[in-house]
C-alpha positions, -999 to 999 in steps of 0.1 A, spaced: -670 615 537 -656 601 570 -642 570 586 -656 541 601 -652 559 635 -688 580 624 -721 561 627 -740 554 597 -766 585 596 -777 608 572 -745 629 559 -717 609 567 -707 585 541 -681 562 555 -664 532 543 -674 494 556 -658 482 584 -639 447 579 -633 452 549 -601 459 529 -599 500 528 -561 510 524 -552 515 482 -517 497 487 -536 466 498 -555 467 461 -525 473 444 -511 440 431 -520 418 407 -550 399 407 -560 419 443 -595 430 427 -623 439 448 -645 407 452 -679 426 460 -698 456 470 -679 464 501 -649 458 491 -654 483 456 -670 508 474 -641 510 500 -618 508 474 -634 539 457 -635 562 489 -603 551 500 -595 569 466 -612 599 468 -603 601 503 -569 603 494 -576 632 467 -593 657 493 -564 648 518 -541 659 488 -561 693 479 -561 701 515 -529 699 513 -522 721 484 -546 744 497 -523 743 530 -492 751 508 -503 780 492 -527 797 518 -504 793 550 -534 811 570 -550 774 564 -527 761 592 -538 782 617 -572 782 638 -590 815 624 -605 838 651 -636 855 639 -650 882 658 -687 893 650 -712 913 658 -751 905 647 -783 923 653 -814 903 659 -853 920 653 -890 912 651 -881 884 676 -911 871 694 -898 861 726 -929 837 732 -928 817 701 -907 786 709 -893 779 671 -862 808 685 -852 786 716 -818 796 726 -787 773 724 -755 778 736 -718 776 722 -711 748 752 -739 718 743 -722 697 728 -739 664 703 -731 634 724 -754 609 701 -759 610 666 -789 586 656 -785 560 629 -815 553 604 -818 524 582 -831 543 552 -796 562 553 -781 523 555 -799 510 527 -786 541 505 -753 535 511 -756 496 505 -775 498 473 -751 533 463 -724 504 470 -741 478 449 -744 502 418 -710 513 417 -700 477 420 -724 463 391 -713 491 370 -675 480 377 -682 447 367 -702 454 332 -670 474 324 -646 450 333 -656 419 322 
């Protein structure tokens, strides 16, 4: 799950932007969602709000939580063939400056949307 500030690519399930997101702005009467969008914003606003909450239990009773960890390791690598090109090397500095948005990952989360939304309305009509 992530906000509307990630692309739509495969893994990051974010809500649609223009579209009412924030749980107090469902709350009153008669403030039901109107379509897919709004439903399926209205749903990860919600379970948004639940991981916020665990981590934040989590927080309370692990205080290392708060902290950045520091890991120190040390790994052993054999049987590498230095020719074969599948072990290029990386480093800890490149950073991903683009992340690719595909249409098939789109269409998942519109018809994931739409499902959600016709299963809403068969339950609360």
């Amino acid at each position: 799950m992530c906000d509307t500030g990630y692309p739509k690519a495969e893994g990051f399930l974010g809500p649609y932007r223009g579209q009412r997101y924030h749980l107090q702005e469902w709350r009153s009467a008669g403030n039901a969602p109107t379509n897919t969008k709004e439903y399926f914003n209205m749903k990860h606003s919600s379970a948004r709000n639940v991981i916020e909450h665990t981590f934040g239990v989590l927080k309370g009773r692990w205080v290392i939580l708060h902290g950045k960890s520091e890991m120190t390791y040390c790994d052993d690598v054999h049987n590498v063939d230095e020719g074969d090109f599948a072990y290029a090397t990386t480093t800890a500095t490149e950073d991903i400056h683009y992340i690719e948005t595909k249409n098939e990952w789109s269409q998942w989360h519109d018809e994931l949307a739409k499902s959600m939304f016709t299963d809403w309305q068969l339950h609360n009509t």
